[in-house]
C-alpha positions as CSV (number, residue, x, y, z in Angstrom):
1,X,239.9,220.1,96.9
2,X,243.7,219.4,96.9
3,X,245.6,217.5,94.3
4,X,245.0,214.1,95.9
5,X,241.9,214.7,94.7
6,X,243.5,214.3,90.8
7,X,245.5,211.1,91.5
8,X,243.0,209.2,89.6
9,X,242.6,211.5,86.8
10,X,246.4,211.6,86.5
11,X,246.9,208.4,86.3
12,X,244.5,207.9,83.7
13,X,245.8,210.6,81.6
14,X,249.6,208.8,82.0
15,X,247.9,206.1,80.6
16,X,247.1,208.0,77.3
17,X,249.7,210.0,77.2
18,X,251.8,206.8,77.1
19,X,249.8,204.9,74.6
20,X,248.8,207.7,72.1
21,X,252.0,208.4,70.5
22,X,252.0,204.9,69.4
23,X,249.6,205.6,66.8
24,X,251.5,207.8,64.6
25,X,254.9,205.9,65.6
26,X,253.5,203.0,64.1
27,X,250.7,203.9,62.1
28,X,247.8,202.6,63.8
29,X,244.2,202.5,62.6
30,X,242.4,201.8,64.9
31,X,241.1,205.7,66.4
32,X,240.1,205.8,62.9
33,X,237.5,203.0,63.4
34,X,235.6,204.0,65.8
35,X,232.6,201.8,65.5
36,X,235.0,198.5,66.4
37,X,236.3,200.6,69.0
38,X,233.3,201.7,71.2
39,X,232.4,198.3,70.7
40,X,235.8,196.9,72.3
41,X,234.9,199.4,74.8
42,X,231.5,198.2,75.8
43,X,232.1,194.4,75.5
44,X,235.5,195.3,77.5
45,X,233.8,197.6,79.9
46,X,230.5,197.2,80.8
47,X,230.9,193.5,82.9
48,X,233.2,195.0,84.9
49,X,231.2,198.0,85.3
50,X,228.4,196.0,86.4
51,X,230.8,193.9,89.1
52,X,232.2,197.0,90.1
53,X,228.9,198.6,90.9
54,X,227.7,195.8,92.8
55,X,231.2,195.5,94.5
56,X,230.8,199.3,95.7
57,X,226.8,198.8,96.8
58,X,227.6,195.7,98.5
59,X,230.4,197.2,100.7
60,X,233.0,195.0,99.5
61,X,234.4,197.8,96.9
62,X,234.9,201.8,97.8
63,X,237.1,204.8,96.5
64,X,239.2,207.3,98.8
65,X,237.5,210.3,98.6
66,X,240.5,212.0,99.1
67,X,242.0,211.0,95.8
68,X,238.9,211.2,93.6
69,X,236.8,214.1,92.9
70,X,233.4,214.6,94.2
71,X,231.2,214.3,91.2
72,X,229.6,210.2,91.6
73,X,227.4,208.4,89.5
74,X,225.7,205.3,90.8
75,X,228.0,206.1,93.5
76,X,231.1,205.4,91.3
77,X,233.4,208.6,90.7
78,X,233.7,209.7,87.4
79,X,237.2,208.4,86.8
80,X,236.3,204.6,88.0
81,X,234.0,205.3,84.5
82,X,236.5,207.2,82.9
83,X,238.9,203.6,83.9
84,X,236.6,201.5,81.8
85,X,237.1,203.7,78.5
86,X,240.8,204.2,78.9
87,X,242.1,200.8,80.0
88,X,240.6,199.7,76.6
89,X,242.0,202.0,74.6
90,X,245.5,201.7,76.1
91,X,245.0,198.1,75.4
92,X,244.0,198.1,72.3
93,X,246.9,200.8,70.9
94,X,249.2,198.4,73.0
95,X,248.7,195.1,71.0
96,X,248.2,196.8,67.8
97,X,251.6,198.5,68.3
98,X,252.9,195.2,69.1
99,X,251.3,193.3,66.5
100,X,252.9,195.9,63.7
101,X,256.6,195.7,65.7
102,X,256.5,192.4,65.5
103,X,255.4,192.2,61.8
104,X,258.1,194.3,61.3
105,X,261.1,192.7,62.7
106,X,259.4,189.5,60.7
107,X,259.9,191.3,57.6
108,X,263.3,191.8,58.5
109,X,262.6,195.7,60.2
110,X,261.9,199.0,58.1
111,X,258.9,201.0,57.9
């Protein structure tokens, strides 16, 4: 394996390493609610897990094995999974970050 093989994975982590200082920086809630989240998650997620799996079975759909790893489920890497957690939660932290900046600068700035 070479470190092609991590592109995915990298960028996925960039993704949360982008998003998860926003939590503190603003004061976010919403890792501590859980329940809404894995629901965001799988109302989010699963329809376009679905599409994706019948993209890839179809044909229409594949992934370079030379920049994911091996390991496949349904014949979907483990990161193209991974995709349909993280996207979410990098969404989610995004608006709520911008829904409290925004409050914020209504309320004429300050913490």
């Amino acid at each position: 394996m070479t470190w092609t093989h991590w592109a995915y994975v990298a960028m996925l982590a960039f993704c949360l390493a982008g998003t998860l200082p926003l939590v503190p920086a603003f004061g976010l809630s919403v890792l501590r609610q859980p329940r809404r989240l894995l629901l965001t998650i799988g109302l989010a997620g699963t329809p376009f897990l679905l599409w994706d799996l019948c993209a890839t079975h179809a044909g229409h759909w594949w992934f370079d094995e030379d920049q994911t790893l091996p390991p496949r489920v349904a014949g979907l890497p483990l990161e193209e999974i991974g995709f349909f957690v993280v996207i979410p939660i990098v969404s989610v932290l995004t608006f709520e970050a911008v829904a409290v900046a925004r409050r914020r600068g209504l309320q004429g700035g300050g913490r």
